[in-house]
N, C-alpha and C positions, 0 to 999 in steps of 0.2 A: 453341481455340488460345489460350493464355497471353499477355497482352499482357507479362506481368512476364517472359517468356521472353527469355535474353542474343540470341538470332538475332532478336529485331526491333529491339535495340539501332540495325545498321547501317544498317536500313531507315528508323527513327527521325531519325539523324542526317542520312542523305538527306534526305529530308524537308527536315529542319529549313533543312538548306543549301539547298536548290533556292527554297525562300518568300525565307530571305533574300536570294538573288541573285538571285531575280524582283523583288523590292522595289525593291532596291537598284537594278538598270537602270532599272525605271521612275520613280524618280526622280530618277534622272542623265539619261534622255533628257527626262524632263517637265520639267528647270529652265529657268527662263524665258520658256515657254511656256503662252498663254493658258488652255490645256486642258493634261487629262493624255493620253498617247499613250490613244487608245481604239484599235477594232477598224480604224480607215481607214489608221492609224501601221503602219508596219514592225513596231515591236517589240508592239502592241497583234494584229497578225493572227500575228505565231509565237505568242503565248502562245495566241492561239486556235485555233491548228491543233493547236499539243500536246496544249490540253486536251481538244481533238476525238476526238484520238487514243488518250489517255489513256482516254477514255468508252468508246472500241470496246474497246479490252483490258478496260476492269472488265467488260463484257458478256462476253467471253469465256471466264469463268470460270467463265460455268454450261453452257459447250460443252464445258469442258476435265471438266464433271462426267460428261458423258454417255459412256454403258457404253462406246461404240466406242475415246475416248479415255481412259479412265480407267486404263489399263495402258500408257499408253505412254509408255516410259522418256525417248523424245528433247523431248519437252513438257518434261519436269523432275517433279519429286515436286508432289504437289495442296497440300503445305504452303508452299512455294517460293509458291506462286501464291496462295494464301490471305495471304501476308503482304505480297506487292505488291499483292494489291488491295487492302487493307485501307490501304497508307500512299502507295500513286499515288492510288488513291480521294481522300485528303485533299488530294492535292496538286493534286487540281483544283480546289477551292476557292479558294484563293488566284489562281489562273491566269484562271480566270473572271474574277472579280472584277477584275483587273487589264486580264484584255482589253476590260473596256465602260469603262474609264478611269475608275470609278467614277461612274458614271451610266449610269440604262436609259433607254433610249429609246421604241419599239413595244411594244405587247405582245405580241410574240412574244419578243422579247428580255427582257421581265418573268417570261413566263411560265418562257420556261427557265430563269431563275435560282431562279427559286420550287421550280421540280421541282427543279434543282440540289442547293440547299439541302436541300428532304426526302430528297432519296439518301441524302445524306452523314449529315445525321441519323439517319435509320434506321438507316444501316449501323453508325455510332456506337456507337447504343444495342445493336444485335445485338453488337455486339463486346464490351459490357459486361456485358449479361444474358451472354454466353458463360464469359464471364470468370466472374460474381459467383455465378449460379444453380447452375453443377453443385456447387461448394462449399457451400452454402445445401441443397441436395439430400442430401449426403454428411452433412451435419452433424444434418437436422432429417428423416431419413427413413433409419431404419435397418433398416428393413425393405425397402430399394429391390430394386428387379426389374425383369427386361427389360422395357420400356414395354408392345410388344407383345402379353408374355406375363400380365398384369395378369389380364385377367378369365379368362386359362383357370386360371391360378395358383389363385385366389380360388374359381373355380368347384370345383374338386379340393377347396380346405378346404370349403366346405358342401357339398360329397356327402358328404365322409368324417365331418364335424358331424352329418349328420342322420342316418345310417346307428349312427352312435353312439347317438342321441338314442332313434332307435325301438328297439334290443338293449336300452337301457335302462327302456323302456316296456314290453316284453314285445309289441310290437304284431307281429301278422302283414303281410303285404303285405295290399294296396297300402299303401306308406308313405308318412312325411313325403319319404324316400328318395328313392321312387319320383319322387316329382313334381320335388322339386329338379335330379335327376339329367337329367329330361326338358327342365327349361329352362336347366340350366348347362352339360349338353353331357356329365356325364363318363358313367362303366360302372361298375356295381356287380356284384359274383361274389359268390354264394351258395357260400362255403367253411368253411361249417359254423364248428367254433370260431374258426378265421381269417376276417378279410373282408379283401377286396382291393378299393383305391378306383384307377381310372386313369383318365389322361386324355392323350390324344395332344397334344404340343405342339411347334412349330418353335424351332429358335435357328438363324437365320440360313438356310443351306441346308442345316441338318441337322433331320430332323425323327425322331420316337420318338415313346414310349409312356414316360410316368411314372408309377410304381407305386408305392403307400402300403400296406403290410402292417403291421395292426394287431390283436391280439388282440381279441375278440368283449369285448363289456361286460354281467355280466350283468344282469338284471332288479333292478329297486328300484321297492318300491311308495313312490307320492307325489312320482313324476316326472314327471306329466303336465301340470304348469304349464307345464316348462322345456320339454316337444314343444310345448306351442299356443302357447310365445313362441318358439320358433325356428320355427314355419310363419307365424304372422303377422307379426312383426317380423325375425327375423334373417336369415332364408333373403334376404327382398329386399335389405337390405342385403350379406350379403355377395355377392350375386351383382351386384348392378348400383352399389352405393356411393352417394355422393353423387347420381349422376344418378336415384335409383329414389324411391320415396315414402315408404320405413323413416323412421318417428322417430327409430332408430338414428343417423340423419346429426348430429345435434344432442349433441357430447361430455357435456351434463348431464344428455339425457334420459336417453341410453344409459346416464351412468354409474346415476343412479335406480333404473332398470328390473334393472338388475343389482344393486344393493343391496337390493331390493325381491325378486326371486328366491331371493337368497343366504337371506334371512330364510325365505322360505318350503319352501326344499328340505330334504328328508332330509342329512344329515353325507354321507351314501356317495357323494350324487351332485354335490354340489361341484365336485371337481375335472372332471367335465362341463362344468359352465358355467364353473368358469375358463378351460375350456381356449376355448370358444366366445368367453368375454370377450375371450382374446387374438386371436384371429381379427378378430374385431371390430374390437380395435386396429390390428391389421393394415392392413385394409380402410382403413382412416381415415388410415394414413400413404400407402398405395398411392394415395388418393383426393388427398391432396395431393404426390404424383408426378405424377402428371396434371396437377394444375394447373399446379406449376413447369416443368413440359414442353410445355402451351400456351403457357402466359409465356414460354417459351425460344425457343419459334418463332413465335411471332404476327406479329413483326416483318417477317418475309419477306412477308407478305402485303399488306402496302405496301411494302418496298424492291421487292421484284422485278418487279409493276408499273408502277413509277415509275423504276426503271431501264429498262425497254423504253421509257417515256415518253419518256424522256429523252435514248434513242438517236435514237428519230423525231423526238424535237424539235429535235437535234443537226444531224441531215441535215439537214430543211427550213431552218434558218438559216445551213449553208454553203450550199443552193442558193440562199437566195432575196440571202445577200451576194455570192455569185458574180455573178448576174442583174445587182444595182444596183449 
């Protein structure tokens, strides 16, 4: 969700008016009084029931995620609620802060302002990575693909790489093929001068079969460098990327290795390895997809901890001010 979007304008302005006339009361009721209004004051225990309140609704919005509700129109649309949580969220901030009359007291009163604060931070920065990365994504990975479909993607091009590589060796089975094929999941059909490379793949709740029909490639003597650099180096990398052990991961060796081939192949079989060279590139943009998409969500892995924290820690400090 777009923070530059005109629909969090209003919610903006909210905001903005609710801090100032939180402000603004507690320092009309704190004049000339010793302390500022804290949580024992009138106006010190409303800002702290709102903000109370305000915490149960931002938790609500990973209820409002789940399948049961997720279609139901009388809740409101999930962006509606993605962008109140996002600007009530902040306006707990303020509200806090103003119910401990600016001083903590116990540590339990420390402690929830502490998880307080990392909420709001995390959510922050989730809201900014949201913003900054998928542009940053669009810009520097033009090769982008369904996150999901990454390694069946990738595994399709080294079958259909290495199925090339052996037509062009002249080699019989068992091939470099054969084994790629075994650890990258796809199917190869023996269709005489055609070959067909597939691989079953889901989008979403629709799943198929994706089919590559390429003319057979034939035989060139003095291409057997470019099979024993695609079985020892390329096949790992393209099949597993950066996570796997290819030298390949490294853009200077990779590029070396392939200037160093080019030098050594026959003219006819070139466009072979440019075409695996692109693959490769591929593989190296897809690899840093992944990253920007752990970077994208890493963040939830403390907000949404620390938001359940902070619900328990909500409760237990209106039982234990209710008590005393």
């Amino acid at each position: 969700m777009l923070l530059n979007d005109r629909s969090h304008r209003p919610w903006c302005a909210a905001f903005l008016a609710g801090t100032a006339l939180a402000i603004a009361l507690f320092l009309w009721f704190g004049r000339g009084q010793a302390h500022w209004p804290d949580g024992r004051s009138g106006l010190g225990l409303t800002y702290g029931v709102i903000a109370a309140v305000l915490i149960v609704f931002e938790c609500l919005l990973w209820l409002r995620k789940r399948k049961p509700f997720r279609t139901m129109r009388l809740l409101g649309p999930a962006t509606l609620w993605m962008r109140a949580h996002i600007w009530l969220g902040l306006l707990c901030a303020p509200l806090v802060l103003l119910h401990s009359g600016l001083r903590f007291g116990g540590w339990l009163t420390m402690v929830l302002a502490a998880v307080c604060a990392l909420v709001i931070l995390s959510g922050v920065t989730g809201a900014l990575l949201q913003n900054w990365l998928p542009r940053l994504m669009t810009e520097q990975v033009g090769e982008e693909t369904i996150y999901a479909q990454i390694d069946a993607v990738m595994s399709s091009h080294a079958v259909e790489t290495a199925r090339v590589i052996d037509d062009l060796c002249g080699l019989p089975p068992p091939t470099v093929a054969t084994a790629v094929e075994h650890v990258g999941g796809g199917r190869l059909a023996d269709d005489g001068p055609v070959y067909r490379t597939s691989t079953t793949q889901r989008f979403g709740q629709v799943g198929g079969t994706v089919v590559t029909t390429r003319p057979a490639v034939e035989r060139i003597t003095g291409a057997e460098s470019l099979r024993t650099f695609f079985r020892d180096f390329a096949a790992d990398y393209l099949l597993h990327g950066a996570a796997g052990n290819s030298p390949l991961r490294s853009p200077a060796v990779c590029d070396a290795r392939f200037r160093q081939l080019l030098a050594e192949l026959p003219p006819a079989a070139r466009p072979v390895l440019e075409g695996l060279e692109q693959h490769c590139a591929r593989r190296r943009q897809l690899d840093c997809q992944t990253w920007l998409h752990f970077v994208l969500h890493f963040w939830l892995w403390l907000h949404l901890p620390l938001s359940a924290a902070l619900l328990v820690l909500t409760i237990v400090h209106a039982l234990s001010a209710w008590r005393y």
